[in-house]
C-alpha positions as a Markdown table, in Angstrom:
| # | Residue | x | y | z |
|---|---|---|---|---|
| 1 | Unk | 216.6 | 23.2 | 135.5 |
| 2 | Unk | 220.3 | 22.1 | 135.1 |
| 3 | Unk | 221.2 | 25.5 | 133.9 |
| 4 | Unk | 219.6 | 27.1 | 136.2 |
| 5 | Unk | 221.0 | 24.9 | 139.4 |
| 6 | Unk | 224.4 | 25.1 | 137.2 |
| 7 | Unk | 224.3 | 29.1 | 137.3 |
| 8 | Unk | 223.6 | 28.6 | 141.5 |
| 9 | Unk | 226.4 | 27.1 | 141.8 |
| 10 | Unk | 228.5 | 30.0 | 140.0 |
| 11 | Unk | 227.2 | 32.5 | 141.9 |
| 12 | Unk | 227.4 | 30.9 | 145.0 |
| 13 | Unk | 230.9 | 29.9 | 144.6 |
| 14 | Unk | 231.8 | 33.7 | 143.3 |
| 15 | Unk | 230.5 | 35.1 | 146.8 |
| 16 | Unk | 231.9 | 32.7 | 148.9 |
| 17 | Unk | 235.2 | 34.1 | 147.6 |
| 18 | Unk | 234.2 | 37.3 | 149.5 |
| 19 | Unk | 232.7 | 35.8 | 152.6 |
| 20 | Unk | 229.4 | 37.2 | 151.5 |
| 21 | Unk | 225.7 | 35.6 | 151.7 |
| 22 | Unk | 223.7 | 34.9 | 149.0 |
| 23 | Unk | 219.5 | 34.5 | 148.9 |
| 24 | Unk | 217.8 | 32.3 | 146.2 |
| 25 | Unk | 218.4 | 33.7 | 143.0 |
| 26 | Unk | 214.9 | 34.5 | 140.8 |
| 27 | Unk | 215.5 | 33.5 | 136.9 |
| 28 | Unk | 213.3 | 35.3 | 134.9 |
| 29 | Unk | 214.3 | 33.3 | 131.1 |
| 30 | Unk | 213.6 | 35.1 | 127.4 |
| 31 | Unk | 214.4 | 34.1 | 124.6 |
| 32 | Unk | 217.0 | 37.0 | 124.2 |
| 33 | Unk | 218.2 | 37.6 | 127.6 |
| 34 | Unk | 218.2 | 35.8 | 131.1 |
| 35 | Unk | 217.9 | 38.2 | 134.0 |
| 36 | Unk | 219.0 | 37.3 | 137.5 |
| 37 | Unk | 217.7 | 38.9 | 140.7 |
| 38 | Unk | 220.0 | 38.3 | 143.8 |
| 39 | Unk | 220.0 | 39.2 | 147.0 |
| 40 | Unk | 223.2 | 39.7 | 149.1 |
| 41 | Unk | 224.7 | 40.2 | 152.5 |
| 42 | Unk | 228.6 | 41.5 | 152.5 |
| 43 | Unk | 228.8 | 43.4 | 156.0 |
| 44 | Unk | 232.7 | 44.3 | 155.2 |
| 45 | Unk | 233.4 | 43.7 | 151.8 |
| 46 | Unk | 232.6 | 45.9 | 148.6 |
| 47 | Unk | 232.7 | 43.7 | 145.5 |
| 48 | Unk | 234.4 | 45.6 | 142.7 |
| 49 | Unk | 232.3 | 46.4 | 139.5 |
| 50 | Unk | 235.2 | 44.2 | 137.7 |
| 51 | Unk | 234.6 | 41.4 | 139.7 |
| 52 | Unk | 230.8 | 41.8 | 138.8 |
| 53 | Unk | 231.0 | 42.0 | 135.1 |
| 54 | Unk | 232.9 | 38.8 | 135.2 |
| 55 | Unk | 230.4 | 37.4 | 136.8 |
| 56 | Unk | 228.0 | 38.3 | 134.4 |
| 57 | Unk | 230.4 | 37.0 | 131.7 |
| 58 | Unk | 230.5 | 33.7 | 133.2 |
| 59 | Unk | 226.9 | 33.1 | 133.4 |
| 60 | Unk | 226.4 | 34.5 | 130.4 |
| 61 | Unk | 228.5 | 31.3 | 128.7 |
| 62 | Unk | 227.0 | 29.1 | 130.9 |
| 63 | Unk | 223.4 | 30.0 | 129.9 |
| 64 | Unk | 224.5 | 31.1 | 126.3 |
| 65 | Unk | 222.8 | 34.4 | 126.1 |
| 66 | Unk | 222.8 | 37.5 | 127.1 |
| 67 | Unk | 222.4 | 37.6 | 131.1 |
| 68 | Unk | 221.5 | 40.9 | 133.2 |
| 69 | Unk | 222.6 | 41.3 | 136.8 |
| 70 | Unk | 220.0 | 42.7 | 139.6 |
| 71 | Unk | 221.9 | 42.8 | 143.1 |
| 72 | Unk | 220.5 | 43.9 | 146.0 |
| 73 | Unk | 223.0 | 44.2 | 148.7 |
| 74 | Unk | 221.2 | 43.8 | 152.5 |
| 75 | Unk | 222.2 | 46.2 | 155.3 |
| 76 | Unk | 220.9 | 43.4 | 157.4 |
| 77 | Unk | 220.7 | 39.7 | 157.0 |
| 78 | Unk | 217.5 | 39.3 | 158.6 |
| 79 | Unk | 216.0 | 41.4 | 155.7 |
| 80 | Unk | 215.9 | 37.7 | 153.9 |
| 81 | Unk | 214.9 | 34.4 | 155.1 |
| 82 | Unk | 217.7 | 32.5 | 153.2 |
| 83 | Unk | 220.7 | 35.0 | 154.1 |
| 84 | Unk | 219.5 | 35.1 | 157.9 |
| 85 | Unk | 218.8 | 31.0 | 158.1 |
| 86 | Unk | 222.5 | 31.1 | 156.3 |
| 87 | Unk | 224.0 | 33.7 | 159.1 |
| 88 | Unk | 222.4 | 32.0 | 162.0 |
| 89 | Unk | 224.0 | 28.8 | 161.5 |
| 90 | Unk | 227.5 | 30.6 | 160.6 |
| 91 | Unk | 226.9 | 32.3 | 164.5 |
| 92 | Unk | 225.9 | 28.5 | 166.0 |
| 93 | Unk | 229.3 | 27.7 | 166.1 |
| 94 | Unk | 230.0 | 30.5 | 168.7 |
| 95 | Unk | 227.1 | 31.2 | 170.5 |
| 96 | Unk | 224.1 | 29.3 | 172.4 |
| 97 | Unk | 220.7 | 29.4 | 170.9 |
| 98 | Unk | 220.0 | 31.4 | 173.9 |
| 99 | Unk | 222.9 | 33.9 | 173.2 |
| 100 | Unk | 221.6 | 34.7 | 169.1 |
| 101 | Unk | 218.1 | 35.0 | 170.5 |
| 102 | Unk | 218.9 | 37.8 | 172.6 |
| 103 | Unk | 221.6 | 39.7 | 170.2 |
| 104 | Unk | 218.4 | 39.3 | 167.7 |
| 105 | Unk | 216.3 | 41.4 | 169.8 |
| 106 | Unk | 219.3 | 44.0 | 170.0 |
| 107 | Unk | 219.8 | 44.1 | 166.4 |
| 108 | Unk | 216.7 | 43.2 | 164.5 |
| 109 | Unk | 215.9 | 46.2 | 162.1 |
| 110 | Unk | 211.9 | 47.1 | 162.6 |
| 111 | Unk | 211.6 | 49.1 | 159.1 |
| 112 | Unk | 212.4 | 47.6 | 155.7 |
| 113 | Unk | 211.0 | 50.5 | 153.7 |
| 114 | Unk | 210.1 | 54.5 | 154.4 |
| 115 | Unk | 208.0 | 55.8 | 152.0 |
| 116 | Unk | 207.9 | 59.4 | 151.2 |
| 117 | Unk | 204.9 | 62.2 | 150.2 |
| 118 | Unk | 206.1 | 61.6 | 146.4 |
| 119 | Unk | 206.4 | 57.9 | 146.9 |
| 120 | Unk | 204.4 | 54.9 | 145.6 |
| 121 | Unk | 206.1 | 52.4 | 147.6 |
| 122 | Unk | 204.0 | 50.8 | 150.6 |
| 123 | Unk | 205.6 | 51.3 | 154.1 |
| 124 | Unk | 206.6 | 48.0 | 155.3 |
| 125 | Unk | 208.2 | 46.5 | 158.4 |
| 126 | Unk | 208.7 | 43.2 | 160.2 |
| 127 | Unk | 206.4 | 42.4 | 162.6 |
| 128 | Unk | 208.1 | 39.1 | 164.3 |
| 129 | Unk | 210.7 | 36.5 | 163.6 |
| 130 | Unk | 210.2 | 33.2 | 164.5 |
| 131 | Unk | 213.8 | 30.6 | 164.9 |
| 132 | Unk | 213.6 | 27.2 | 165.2 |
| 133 | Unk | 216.9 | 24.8 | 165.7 |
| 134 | Unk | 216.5 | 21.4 | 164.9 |
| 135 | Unk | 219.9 | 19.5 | 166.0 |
| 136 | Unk | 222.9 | 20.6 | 168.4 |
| 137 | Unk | 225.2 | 22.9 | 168.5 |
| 138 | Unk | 228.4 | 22.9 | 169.6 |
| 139 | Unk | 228.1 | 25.7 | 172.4 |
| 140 | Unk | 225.2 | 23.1 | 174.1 |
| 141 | Unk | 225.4 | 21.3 | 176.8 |
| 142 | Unk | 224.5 | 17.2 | 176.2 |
| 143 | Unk | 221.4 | 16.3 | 175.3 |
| 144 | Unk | 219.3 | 13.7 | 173.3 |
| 145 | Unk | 220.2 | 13.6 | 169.8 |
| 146 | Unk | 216.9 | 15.2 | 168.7 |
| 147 | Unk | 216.9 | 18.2 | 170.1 |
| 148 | Unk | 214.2 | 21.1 | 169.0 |
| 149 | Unk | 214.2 | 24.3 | 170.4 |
| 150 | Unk | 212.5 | 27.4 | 169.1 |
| 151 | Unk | 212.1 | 31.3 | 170.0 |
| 152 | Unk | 209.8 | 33.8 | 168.9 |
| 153 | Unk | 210.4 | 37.6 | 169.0 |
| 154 | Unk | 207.3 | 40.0 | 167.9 |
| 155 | Unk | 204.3 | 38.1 | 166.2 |
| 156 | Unk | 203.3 | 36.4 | 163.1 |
| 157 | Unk | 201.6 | 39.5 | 160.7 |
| 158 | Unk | 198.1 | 37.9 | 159.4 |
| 159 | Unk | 195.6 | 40.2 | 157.3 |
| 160 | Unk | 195.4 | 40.8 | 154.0 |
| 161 | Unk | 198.9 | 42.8 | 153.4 |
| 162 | Unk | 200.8 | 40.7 | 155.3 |
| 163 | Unk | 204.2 | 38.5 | 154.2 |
| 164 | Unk | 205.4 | 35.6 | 155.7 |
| 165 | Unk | 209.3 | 35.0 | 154.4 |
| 166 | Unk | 210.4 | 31.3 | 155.1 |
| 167 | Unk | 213.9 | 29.5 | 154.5 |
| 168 | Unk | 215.8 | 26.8 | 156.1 |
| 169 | Unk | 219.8 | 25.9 | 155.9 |
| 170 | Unk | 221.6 | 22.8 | 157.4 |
| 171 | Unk | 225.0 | 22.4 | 158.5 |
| 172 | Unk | 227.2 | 19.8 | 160.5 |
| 173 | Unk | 229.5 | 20.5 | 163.2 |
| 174 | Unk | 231.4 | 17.9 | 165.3 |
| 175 | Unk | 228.0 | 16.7 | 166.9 |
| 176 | Unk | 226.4 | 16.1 | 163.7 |
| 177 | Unk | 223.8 | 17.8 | 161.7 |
| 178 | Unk | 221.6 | 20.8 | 162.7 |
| 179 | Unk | 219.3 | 23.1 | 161.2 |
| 180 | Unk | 217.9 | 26.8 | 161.6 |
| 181 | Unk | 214.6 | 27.4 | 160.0 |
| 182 | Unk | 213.4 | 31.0 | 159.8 |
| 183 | Unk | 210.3 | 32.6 | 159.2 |
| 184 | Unk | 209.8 | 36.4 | 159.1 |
| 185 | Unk | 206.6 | 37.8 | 159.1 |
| 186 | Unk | 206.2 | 41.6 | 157.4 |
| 187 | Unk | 203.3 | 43.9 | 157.3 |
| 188 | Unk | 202.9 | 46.3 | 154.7 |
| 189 | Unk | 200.5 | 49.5 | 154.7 |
């Protein structure tokens, strides 16, 4: 577990360097190799294949074997619980919950997946998104100090091929502590 929260910290530390957001990484540990599966959100930046390898260099000391690099870079950062939780509490220092609410419905990407005749992979798209903000943000007018307020857009997907993607991320401001949860529900076919 410490190498493991020891390698988060790497990576999350190398991506910060390029203003990108990272999701949970998934460890999947062998005895001859560690393979890491990451996704990321870099809407301006590309990261060089230099910068990548020593990346994969560094965890590879830190873990002391062979390591193998999966990233997944996001068009979008609500294709992710984690990165969207991350980039909606970036946005609550300029805008109202009211104000990312609405540019959510503007911008919120319906299809994750196409598949094609020669295809195997199911077609799958988000069905709803559901934001809750626990705290206050600066762009709010006063109010009491616990302050919950929550929006909805689409619907939760139930059935029996149905996702429901959920993170959380905290932050503070000058008015204390708040914190975005996100869940976003996917349907696949």
């Amino acid at each position: 577990m410490s190498m493991q929260r020891q390698a988060i910290s790497i990576v999350q530390s190398f991506f910060a360097k390029y203003n990108s957001l990272v999701g949970k990484p998934v460890f999947t540990v062998s005895p001859e190799k560690v393979t890491v599966q990451l996704f990321y959100y870099a809407p301006e930046v590309t990261i060089a294949n230099n910068s990548i390898i020593a990346l994969g260099d560094a965890l590879t000391r830190c873990w002391g074997r062979t390591v193998e690099l999966r990233l997944i870079r996001l068009n979008h950062s609500a294709l992710d619980s984690s990165i969207f939780a991350q980039y909606l509490t970036a946005n609550g220092a300029k805008h109202s919950f009211n104000r990312i609410l609405d540019m959510l419905k503007a911008s919120l990407p319906t299809v994750v997946s196409e598949s094609s005749a020669e295809s195997t992979l199911p077609v799958s798209h988000i069905t709803g998104v559901k934001v809750k903000l626990s705290g206050r943000l600066t762009t709010q007018r006063s109010s009491p100090r616990q302050t919950v307020q929550a929006g909805r857009l689409g619907s939760s997907a139930k059935g029996a091929y149905s996702t429901v993607d959920y993170s959380q991320h905290t932050a503070k401001n000058k008015l204390g502590a708040f914190t975005m949860k996100v869940w976003i529900s996917q349907q696949s076919q």
